[in-house]
TILUM-882663 format. One record per residue (C-alpha): residue in three letters; x, y negated, z. Coordinates in steps of 0.02 Angstrom, whole numbers, plus 32768, in hexadecimal, padded with zeros to 4 digits. Last residue first. Layout:
BEGIN
ALAXYZ;...
END
This chain:
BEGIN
UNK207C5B4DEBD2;UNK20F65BEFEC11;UNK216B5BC1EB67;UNK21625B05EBAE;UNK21BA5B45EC5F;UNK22345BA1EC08;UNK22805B21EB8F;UNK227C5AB6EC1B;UNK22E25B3DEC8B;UNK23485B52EC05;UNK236F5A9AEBE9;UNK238F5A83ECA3;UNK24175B1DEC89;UNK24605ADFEC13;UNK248E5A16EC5A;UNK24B55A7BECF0;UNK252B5AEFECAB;UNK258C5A53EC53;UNK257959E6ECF7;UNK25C35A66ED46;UNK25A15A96EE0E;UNK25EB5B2CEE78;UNK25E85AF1EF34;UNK268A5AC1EFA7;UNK263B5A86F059;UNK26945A16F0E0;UNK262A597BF0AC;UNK25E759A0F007;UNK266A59DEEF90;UNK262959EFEEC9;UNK26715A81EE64;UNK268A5AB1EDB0;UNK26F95A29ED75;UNK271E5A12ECC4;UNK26D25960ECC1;UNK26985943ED5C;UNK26925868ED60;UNK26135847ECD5;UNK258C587CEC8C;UNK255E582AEBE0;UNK24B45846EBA6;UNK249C57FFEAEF;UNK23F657A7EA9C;UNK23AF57C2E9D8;UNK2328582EEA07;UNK22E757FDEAAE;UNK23405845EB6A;UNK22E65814EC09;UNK22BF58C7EC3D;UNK237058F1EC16;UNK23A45870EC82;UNK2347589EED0D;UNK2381594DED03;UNK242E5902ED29;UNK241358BEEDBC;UNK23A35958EDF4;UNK2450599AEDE9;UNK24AA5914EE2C;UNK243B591AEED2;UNK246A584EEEFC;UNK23D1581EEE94;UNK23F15750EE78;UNK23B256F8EDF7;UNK23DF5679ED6E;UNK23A655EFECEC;UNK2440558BECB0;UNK245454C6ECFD;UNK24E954C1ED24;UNK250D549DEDC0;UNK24C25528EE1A;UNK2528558EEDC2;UNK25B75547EE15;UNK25775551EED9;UNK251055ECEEBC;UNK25B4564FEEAE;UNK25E15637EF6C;UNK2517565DEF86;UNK253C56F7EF2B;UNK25B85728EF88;UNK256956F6F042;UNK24D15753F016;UNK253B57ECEFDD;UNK258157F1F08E;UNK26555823F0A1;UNK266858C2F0C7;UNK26815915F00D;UNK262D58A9EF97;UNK265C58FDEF0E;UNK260F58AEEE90;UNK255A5881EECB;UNK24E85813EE4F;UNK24BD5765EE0C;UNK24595783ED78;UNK24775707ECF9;UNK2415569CEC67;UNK243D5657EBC8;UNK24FF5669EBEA;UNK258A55F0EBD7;UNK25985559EC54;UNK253B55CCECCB;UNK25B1566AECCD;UNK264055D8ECC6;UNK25FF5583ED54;UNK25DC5617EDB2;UNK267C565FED96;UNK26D255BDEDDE;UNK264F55D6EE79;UNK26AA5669EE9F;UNK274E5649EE7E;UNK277B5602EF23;UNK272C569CEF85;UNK27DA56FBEF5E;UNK279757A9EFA8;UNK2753580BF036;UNK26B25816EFC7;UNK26B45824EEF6;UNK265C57B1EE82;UNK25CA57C1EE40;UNK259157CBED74;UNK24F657F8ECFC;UNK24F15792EC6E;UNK24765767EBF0;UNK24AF5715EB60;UNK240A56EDEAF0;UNK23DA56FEEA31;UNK244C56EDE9A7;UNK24ED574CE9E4;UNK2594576AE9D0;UNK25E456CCE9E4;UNK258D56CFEA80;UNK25E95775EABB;UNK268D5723EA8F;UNK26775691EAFB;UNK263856EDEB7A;UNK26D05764EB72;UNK274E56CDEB76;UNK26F5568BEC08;UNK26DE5711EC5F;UNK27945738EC66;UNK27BA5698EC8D;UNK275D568AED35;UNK27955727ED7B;UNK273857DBED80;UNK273D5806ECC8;UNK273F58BBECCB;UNK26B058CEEC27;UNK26075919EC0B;UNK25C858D6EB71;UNK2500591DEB49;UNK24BD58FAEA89;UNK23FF5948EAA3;UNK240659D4EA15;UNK238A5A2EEA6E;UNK23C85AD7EA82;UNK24685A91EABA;UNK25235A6DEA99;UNK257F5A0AEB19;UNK25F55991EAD9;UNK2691597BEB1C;UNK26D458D6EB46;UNK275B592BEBAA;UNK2714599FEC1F;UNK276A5A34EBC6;UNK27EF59FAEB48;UNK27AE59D0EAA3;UNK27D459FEE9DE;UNK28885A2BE9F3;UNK28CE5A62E94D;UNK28DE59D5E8F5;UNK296C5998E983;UNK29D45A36E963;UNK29BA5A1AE8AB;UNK2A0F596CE8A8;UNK2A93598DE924;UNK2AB35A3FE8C3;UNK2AC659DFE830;UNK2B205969E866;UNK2BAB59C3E89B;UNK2BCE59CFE96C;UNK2C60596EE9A6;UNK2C3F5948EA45;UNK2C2558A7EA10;UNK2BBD58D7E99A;UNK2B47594DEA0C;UNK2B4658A6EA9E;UNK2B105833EA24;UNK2A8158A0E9CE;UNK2A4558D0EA75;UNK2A3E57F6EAAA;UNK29E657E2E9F1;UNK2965584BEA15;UNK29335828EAC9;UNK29295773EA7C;UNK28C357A1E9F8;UNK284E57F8EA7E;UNK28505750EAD8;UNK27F956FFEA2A;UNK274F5784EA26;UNK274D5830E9E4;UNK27C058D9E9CB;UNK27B55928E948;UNK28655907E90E;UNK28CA58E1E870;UNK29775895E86C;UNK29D3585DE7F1;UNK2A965878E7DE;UNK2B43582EE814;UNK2B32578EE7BE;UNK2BBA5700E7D1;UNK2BB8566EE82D;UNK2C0A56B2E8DA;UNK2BA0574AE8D3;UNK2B09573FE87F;UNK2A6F57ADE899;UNK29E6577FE814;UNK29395790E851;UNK288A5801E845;UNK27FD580DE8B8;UNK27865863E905;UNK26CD5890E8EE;UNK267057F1E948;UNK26E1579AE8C9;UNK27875762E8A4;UNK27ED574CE811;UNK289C56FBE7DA;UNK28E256CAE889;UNK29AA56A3E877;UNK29E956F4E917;UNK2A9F56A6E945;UNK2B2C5703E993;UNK2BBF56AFE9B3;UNK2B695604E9C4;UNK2B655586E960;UNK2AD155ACE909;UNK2A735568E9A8;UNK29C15589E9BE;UNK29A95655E9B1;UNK2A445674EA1E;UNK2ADD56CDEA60;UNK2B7E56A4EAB2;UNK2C0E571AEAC3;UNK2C61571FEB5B;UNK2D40575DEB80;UNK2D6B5701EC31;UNK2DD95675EC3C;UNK2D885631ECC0;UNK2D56559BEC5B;UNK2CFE55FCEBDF;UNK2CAA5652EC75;UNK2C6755B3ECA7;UNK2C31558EEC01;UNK2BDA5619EBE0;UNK2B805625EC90;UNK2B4E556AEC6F;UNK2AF7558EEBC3;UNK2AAB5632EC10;UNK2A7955D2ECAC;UNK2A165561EC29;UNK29D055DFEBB4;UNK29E955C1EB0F;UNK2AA4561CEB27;UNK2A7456B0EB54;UNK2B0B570FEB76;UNK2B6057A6EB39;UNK2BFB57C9EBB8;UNK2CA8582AEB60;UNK2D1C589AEB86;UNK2D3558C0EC39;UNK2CC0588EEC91;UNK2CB25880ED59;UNK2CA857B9ED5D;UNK2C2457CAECE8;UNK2BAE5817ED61;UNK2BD057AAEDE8;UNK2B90572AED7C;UNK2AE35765EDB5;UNK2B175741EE7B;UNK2B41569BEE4C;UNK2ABE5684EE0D;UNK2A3F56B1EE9A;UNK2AA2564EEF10;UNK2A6A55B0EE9E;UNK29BD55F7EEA2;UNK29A355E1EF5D;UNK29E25658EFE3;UNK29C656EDEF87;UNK293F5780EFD0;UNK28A25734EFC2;UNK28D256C1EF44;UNK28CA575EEEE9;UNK289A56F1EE43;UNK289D5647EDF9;UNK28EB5649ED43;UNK298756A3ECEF;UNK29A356E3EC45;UNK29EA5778EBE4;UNK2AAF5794EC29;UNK2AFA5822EBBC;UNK2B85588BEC0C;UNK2C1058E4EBA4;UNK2C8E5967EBD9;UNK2C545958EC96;UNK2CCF5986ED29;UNK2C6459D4EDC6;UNK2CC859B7EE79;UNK2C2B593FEEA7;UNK2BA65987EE4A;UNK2B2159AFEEE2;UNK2B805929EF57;UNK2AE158DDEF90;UNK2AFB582DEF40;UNK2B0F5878EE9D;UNK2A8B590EEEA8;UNK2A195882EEE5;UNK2A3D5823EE5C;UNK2A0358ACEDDF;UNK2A6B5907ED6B;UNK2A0F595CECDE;UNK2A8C59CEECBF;UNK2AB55A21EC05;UNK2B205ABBEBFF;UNK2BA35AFBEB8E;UNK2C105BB1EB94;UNK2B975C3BEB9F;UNK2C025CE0EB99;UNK2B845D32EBEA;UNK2BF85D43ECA4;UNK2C255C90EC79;UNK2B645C54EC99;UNK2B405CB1ED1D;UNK2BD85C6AED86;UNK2BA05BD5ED3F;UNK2AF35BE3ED8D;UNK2B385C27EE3C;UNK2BB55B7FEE2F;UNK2B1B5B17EE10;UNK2AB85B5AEE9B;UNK2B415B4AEF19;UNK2B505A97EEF1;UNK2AB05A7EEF0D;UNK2A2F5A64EE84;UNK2A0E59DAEDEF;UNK294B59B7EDDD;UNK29155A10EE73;UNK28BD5ACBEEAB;UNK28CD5AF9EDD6;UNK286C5B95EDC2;UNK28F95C09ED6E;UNK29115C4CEC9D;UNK297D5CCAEC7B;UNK29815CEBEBB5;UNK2A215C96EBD3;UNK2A415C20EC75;UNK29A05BADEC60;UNK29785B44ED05;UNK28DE5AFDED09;UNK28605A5DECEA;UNK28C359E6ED4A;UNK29695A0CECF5;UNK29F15A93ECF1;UNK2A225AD9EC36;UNK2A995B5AEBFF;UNK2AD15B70EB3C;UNK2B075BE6EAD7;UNK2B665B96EA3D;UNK2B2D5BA7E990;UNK2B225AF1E94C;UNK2A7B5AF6E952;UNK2A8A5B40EA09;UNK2B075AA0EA37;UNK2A5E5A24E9EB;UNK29C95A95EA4B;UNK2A295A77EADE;UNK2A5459BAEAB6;UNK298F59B0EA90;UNK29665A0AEB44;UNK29DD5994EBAB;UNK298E58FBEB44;UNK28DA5926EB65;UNK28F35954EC20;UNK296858B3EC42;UNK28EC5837EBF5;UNK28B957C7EC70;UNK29335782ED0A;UNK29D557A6ECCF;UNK2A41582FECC3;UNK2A7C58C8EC60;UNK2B085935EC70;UNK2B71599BEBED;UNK2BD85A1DEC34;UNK2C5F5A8EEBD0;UNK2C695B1CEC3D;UNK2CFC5B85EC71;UNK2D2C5B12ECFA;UNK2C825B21ED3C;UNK2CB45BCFED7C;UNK2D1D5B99EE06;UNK2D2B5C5AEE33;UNK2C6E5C64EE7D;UNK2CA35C4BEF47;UNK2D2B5BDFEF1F;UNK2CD25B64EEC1;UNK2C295B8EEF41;UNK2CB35B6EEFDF;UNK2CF95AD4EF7B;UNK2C355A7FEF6D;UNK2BF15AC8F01F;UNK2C765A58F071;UNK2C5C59CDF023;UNK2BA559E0F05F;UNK2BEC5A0DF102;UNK2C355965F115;UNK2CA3592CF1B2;UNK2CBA5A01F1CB;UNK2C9D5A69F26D;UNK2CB85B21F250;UNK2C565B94F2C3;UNK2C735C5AF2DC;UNK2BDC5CAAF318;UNK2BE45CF6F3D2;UNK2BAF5C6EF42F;UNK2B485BE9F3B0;UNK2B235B58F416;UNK2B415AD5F389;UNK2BD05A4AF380;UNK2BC159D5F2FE;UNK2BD559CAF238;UNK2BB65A89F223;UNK2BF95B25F1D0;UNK2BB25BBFF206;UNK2C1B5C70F20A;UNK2BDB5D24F1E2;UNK2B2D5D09F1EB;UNK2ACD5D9BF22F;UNK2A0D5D62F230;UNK2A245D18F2DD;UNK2AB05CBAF2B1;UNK2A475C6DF21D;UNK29B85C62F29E;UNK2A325BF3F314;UNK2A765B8DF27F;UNK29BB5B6DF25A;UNK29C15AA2F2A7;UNK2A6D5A80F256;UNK2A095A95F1BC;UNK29B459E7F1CE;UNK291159C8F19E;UNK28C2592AF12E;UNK294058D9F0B6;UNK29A8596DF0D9;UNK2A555982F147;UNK2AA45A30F105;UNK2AE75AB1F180;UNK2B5A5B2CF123;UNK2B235BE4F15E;UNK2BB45C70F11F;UNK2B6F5D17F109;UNK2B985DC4F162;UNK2AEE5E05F164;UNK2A775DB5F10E;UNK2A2E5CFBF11F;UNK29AB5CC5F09A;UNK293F5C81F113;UNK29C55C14F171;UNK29E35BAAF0CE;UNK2A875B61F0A8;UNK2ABC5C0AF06A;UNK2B6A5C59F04C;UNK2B895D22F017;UNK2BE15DC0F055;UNK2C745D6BF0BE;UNK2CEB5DE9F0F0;UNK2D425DB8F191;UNK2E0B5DBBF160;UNK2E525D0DF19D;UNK2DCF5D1CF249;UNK2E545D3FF2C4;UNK2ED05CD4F273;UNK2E735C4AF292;UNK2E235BEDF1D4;UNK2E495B3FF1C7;UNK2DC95AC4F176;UNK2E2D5A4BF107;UNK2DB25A97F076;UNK2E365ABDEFFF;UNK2E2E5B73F022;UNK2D945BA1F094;UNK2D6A5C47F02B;UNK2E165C80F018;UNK2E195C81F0D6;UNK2D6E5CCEF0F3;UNK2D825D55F071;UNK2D185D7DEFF4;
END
């Protein structure tokens, strides 16, 4: 494409001289340079690409956009107030403005955007539409499936995967949309047919200012929908995210399991460690009942948030009620792992303090013998919810193994001493073994008939990041493997 057509609407002005230079692709990352590329220099929470302008010059770039002046003789350089801005209208241009052509549906919150993104998917297939999906776990785009690098990508990302997507013909995808996609820029040209807000408690106060900024940077969301936004209404900055919208006069539809006042209300009829079955009403009267696999109370709210969203956009109830039936788990979301010796093992993502609360308390409604859980809490990270997890780890589990997440290059000791401080409190038995896998072979070796091992904080991931290094590690594989090798060892006795 060409440079000018390529910088339209971008208030960057192209010379004369350069009008007709022939860009071949865009990248934000020096190592992917070819030949004729354009280099946008992104600020990160931890490098800054104006630093690899020079080896993205070096590597043949055509041009380099940048936010301040670089040494760069012989490599055309655009200076720009916000190059992330930037990099959003050069990808629409870049890729046709392909989003246009999609019908998205995003998902926030602080817990549950992986189930409900993957529900609403299964929900539009029901119904027979392809569907696209970009989450934490990956990024689907047909029988395509990619390793997800973050939970909602850059700009240029996105307009790549609906330039995919249009090319099959693929006309709705579901976003998890995290805030730091918000506050970065990632979505900010993006217009959303229908958004669904799930909850919101402490989290990333790493990276927000305090939880008021991190609002406000969650509503952002809504303020780039179209249609309609599906909120949470039982949760508190649901309530006042409904109302506030109300008030600005823009379209929300309020759903709950409490209130039957509210657009969408979940009338529980059954639940169990198996699932659960309720009647899905909108605005008093019944739209259809809903069966699903999936256990424990915040699944029902993961349920009822899809089912929101697919009728409002207009999906029939059957599809939105065999859709939903057809998911029985998402990977690293309270899934069991199956094994040769029937010991009940729940890995799960829940890395924040409400998360493991709601899947403790479903685990030990599960159970008659003992909740033992196996948890840390990741390094370079909000340290405030660290002893909050301990608490709750404490307040509901038998006994706990405080482990490494990913502790990247922040000292395990220091981690699980920040957790120490709210387990302590409590009163529950516990250790510390900051190896998670010998972590978790503790556990099994602790394990009685009738008890549960919950471990918590990986879920689907299958890596673990000590200081610099990125090494393979599942909790699933692990919790396998340790029984083979047990298996093993007693077949040599």
């Amino acid at each position: 494409m060409k440079l000018r057509y390529l910088l339209q609407n971008t208030d960057i002005k192209c010379p004369e001289g350069l009008n007709e230079t022939n860009i071949t692709g865009i990248s934000y990352d020096s190592r992917k340079i070819q030949k004729g590329n354009l280099f946008i220099c992104l600020k990160g929470r931890f490098t800054d690409g104006h630093i690899y302008a020079g080896d993205a010059a070096f590597r043949g770039a055509a041009a380099v956009i940048a936010e301040k002046e670089l040494p760069l003789p012989g490599t055309p350089l655009f200076i720009v107030e916000d190059s992330r801005k930037a990099l959003a209208q050069i990808a629409a241009n870049y890729y046709g403005y392909s989003n246009r052509y999609i019908s998205l549906f995003g998902v926030t919150g602080t817990n549950g955007k992986t189930t409900v993104s993957y529900l609403i998917k299964s929900g539009l297939e029901a119904w027979g539409k392809s569907c696209g999906l970009t989450g934490t776990i990956s990024y689907k785009v047909g029988a395509k499936e990619y390793e997800a690098e973050r939970t909602t990508p850059e700009s240029l990302d996105l307009q790549k995967i609906f330039f995919e997507l249009k090319a099959q013909g693929i006309g709705y995808c579901v976003m998890e949309v995290s805030s730091h996609a918000l506050k970065l820029g990632r979505v900010r040209d993006l217009q959303f047919d229908y958004s669904v807000f799930t909850n919101l408690s402490i989290d990333h106060m790493d990276f927000h200012k305090d939880s008021e900024e991190y609002y406000q940077t969650k509503k952002k969301l809504f303020l780039q929908t179209k249609r309609a936004g599906i909120i949470n209404i039982d949760d508190s900055s649901g309530r006042r995210l409904f109302e506030e919208l109300r008030t600005e006069k823009i379209h929300a539809r309020s759903f709950s399991l409490i209130s039957s006042e509210a657009d969408y209300f979940g009338e529980v009829k059954e639940m169990d460690e198996k699932g659960a079955r309720l009647a899905f009403r909108f605005r008093g009267r019944d739209v259809t009942e809903i069966e699903s696999s999936l256990p424990g109370r915040f699944s029902l709210y993961n349920i009822l948030a899809a089912a929101a969203c697919l009728h409002s956009a207009g999906v029939p109830a059957e599809a939105v009620s065999a859709g939903i039936a057809l998911i029985k788990g998402v990977p690293g979301r309270f899934e069991s792992v199956k094994n040769n010796r029937d010991i009940p093992v729940i890995v799960d993502f829940a890395h924040t303090p409400d998360a493991l609360e709601s899947v403790l308390i479903t685990a030990a409604e599960m159970i008659k013998g003992r909740l033992i859980c196996v948890f840390g809490c990741r390094g370079d990270r909000d340290r405030s919810k660290r002893a909050i997890m301990g608490k709750v780890a404490g307040r509901y589990s038998d006994y706990c193994i405080v482990t490494s997440d990913n502790p990247r290059t922040e000292s395990q000791q220091q981690i699980a001493a920040d957790i120490e401080e709210g387990l302590y409190e409590t009163g529950c038995n516990y250790e510390v073994i900051e190896d998670r896998r010998k972590a978790i072979k503790r556990a099994l070796s602790l394990y009685k008939k009738g008890d549960l091992i919950l471990i918590a904080g990986k879920g689907h991931e299958n890596y673990q990041i000590i200081g610099g290094a990125k090494n393979y590690f599942s909790d699933k594989d692990t919790v396998l493997e340790l029984i083979k090798e047990e298996e093993g060892a007693r077949g040599e006795n």
